[in-house]
N, C-alpha and C positions, 0 to 999 in steps of 0.2 A: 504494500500500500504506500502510494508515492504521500510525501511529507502537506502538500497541499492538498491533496484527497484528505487526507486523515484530518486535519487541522478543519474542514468543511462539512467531516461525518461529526466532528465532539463540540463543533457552534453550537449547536441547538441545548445538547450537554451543559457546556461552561456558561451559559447566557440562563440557564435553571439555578446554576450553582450561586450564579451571581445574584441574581433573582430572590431565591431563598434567602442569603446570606441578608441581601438588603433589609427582606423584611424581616429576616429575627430582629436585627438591629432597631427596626422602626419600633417592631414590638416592645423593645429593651428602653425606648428612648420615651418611651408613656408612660413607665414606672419612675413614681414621686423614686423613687431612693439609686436612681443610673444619672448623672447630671448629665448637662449636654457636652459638656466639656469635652468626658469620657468618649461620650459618640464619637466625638471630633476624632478623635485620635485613632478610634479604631476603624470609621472610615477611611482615613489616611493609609492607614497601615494597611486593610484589606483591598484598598481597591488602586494597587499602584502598578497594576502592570502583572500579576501572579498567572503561571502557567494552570492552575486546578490539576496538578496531577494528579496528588495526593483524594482528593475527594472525586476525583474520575473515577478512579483506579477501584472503590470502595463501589458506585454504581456499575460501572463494568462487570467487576466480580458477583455484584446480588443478581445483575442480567442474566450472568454467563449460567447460572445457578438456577435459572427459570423464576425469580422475583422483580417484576418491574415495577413494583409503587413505587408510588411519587413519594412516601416518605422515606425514602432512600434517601433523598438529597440531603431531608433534614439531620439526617444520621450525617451524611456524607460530609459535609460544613464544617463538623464539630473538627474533621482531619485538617485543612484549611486554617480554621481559627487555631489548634496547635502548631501546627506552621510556622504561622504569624509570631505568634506568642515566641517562639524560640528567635526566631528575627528581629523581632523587637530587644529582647535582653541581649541574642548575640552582639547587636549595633553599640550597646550601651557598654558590655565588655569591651568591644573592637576600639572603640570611640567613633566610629563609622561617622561619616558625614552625609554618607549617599545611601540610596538603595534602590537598587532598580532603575537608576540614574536621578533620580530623583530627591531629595532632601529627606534625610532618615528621619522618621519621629521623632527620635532624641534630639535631634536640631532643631526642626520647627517647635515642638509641644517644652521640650525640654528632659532631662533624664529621668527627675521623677515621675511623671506623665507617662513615659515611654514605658515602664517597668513595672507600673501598676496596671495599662494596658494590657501587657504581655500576661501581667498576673490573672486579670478579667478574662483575657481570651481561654486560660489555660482551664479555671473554672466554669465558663461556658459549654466548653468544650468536652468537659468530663459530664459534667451535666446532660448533653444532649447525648452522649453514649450510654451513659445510663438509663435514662429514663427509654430510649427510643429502640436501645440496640440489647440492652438488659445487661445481668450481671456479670456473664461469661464476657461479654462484649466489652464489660469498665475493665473486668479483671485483665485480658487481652494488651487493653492499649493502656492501662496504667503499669503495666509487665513494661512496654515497651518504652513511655514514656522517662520511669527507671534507669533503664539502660542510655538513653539519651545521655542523662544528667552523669552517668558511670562513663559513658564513651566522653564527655566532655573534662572528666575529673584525668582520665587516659590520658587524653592528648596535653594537661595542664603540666603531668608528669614527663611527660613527654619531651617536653621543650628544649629542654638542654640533652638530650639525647640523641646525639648524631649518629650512635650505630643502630637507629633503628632496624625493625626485621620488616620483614613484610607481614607476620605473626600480629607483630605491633602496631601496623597502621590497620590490618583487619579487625584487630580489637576497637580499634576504635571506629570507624567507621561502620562496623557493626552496630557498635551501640547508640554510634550518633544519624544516622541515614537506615539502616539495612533492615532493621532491626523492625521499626516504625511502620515501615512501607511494606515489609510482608503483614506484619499485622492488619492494615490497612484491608489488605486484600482479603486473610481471615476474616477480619467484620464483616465483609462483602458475603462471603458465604455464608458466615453465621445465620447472619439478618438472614439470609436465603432459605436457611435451612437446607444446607449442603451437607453432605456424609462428611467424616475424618478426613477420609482419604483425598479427596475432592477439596478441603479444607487445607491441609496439609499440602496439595499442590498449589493453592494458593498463594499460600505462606514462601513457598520454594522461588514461585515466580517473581514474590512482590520484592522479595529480599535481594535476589540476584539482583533485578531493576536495581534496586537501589546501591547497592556496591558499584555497580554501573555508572551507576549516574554521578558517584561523588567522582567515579574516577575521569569519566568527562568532566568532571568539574576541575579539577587537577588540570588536566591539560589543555582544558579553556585557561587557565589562568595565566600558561606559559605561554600559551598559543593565540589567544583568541585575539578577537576586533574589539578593543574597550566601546567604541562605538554601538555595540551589539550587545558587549554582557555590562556596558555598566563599571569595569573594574579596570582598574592600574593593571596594564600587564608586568607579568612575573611577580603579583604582590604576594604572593605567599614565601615566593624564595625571599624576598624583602623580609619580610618579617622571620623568618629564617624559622617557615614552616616544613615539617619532613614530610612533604607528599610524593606520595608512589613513581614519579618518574627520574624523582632526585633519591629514594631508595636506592632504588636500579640499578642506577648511574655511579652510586659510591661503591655500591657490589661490581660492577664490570670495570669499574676506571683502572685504569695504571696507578701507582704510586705517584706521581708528580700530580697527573689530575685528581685524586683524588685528596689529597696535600690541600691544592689550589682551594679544594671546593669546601672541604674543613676548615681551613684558615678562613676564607668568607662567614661561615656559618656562625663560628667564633665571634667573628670582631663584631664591627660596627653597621649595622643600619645601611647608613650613610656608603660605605664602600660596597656592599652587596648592590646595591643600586646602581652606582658607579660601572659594578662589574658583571651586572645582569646578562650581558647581548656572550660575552664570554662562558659563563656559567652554561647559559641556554645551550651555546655550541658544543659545551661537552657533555651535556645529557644525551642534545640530536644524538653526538657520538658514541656516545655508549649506549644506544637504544633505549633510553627511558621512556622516550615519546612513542615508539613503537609497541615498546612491551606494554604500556597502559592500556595503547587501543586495542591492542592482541586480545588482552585478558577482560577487557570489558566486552569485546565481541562473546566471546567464550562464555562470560557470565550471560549474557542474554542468551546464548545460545542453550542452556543450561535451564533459564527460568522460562523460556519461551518451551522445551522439550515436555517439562514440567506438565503443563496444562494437556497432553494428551488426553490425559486419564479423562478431562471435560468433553470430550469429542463425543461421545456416547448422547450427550444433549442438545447435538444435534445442530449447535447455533452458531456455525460458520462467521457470522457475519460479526458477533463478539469475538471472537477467539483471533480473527482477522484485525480486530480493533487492538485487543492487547499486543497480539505482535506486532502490530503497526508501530502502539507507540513503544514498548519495549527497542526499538530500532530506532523511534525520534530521540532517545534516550542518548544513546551513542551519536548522532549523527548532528546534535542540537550545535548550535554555534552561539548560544547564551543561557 
């Protein structure tokens, strides 16, 4: 399914998602005890541009399962408004100034504004998996949520660790991306009333995606058009983050390169920046960039296999949607 097809089959999708999302809010904005301020902020934050994978991915899944109510979506949101919530406090950690090219909440509203938002979305959001999606469904995504807050305490540790493994960055990225987004796809079933097994492949597909996805994320960073994602190229090597293609790179370099690329990691800020277009050139060279996109083809090729066991119901025309986007995954340029 070519990238423009797909993006014209889940309009009707994300323009629901949107939809719904608006009117909890409105809902929220008539209770004496939500001020409007709050609104303010979580409309900012919700509506600046967000792909809805995350609450696609959870309607996809209740489809693929033979459930197509319409209170899918309102389950579906609550994935979205967690999202959010984690963007919001990541920007406030980061000090982020942007998001999405756009001016981060914490800029416009200010820090505390921005983190009580993220707090609100976080309690919205369990809220509407409870009540709508039931208890299996909070247990699930508050399992997942967990592990978020554990993958982000990983990579905190993480920092001054230059021999990371690849062990190490799985850990984390597990907890913080991979973790979530199979969950995600469980609720889908749940809600459905899918068997284990069919649940279970779920979970396989939504996880893989997301390993996937942070490792595009990775190599948008080195690689990308800021014009496109919004971000300083190479800002994770800047900030002297160990992502998966500078792993790579320190396992296959020679001695001098790999020398060069420690002593950057080490110092300052300021010279990593200086020494960016050099750095890049010795990951090209030791395959960093290549083994990312190897291994995330390989992981969708893994969570797209997954979903066989769903072929029995019959519904081509989902199962065609998830491998479509499972592939805009890898192939995304923001």
């Amino acid at each position: 399914m070519e990238k423009v097809d797909l993006l014209a089959r889940l309009k009707p999708e994300i323009d629901l998602v949107d939809e719904t999302m608006r009117a909890d809010l409105q809902s929220l904005a008539g209770r004496e005890l939500i001020p409007s301020s709050l609104v303010e902020v979580l409309e900012h934050a919700l509506f600046s541009g967000g792909k809805r994978i995350r609450p696609l991915l959870c309607i996809l899944a209740a489809a693929l399962c033979g459930n197509n109510s319409k209170v899918v979506y309102r389950l579906a949101i609550a994935f979205e408004y967690l999202h959010v919530a984690t963007l919001l406090h990541d920007d406030v950690i980061d000090h982020a100034d942007t998001r999405r090219g756009r001016p981060a909440a914490n800029t416009v509203f200010g820090l505390a504004p921005a983190i009580l938002a993220g707090d609100f979305l976080h309690a919205r959001s369990m809220f509407l998996v409870g009540t709508i999606g039931g208890k299996r469904c909070l247990e699930l995504i508050c399992s997942a949520t967990e592990a978020m807050a554990a993958g982000e305490f990983f990579q905190l540790a993480n920092v001054q660790k230059f021999n990371q493994s690849e062990k190490d960055y799985f850990t984390v990225i597990n907890g913080k991306t991979a973790l979530f987004i199979g969950a995600v796809c469980e609720t889908g079933g749940i809600f459905a009333g899918a068997g284990n097994k069919e649940i279970e492949a779920l979970k396989t597909y939504g996880a893989n995606l997301g390993r996937a996805f942070q490792i595009q994320d990775d190599l948008l960073d080195y690689q990308g058009d800021p014009a496109k994602t919004g971000k300083t190229v190479g800002n994770d090597f800047c900030e002297g983050k160990m992502t998966l293609p500078l792993i790579h790179a320190l396992k296959a370099a020679d001695k001098t390169e790999r020398y060069f690329l420690l002593d950057l990691l080490k110092g300052r800020k300021s010279e990593r920046s200086v020494k960016l277009e050099e750095a890049k050139d010795i990951i090209a060279k030791n395959g960093g960039f290549e083994y990312g996109r190897q291994l995330a083809e390989k992981l969708i090729g893994t969570g797209i296999a997954a979903l066989d066991i769903l072929r029995a119901r019959h519904n081509e025309q989902i199962l065609a949607t998830l491998t479509g986007l499972a592939r805009y995954v890898i192939q995304r340029d923001k």
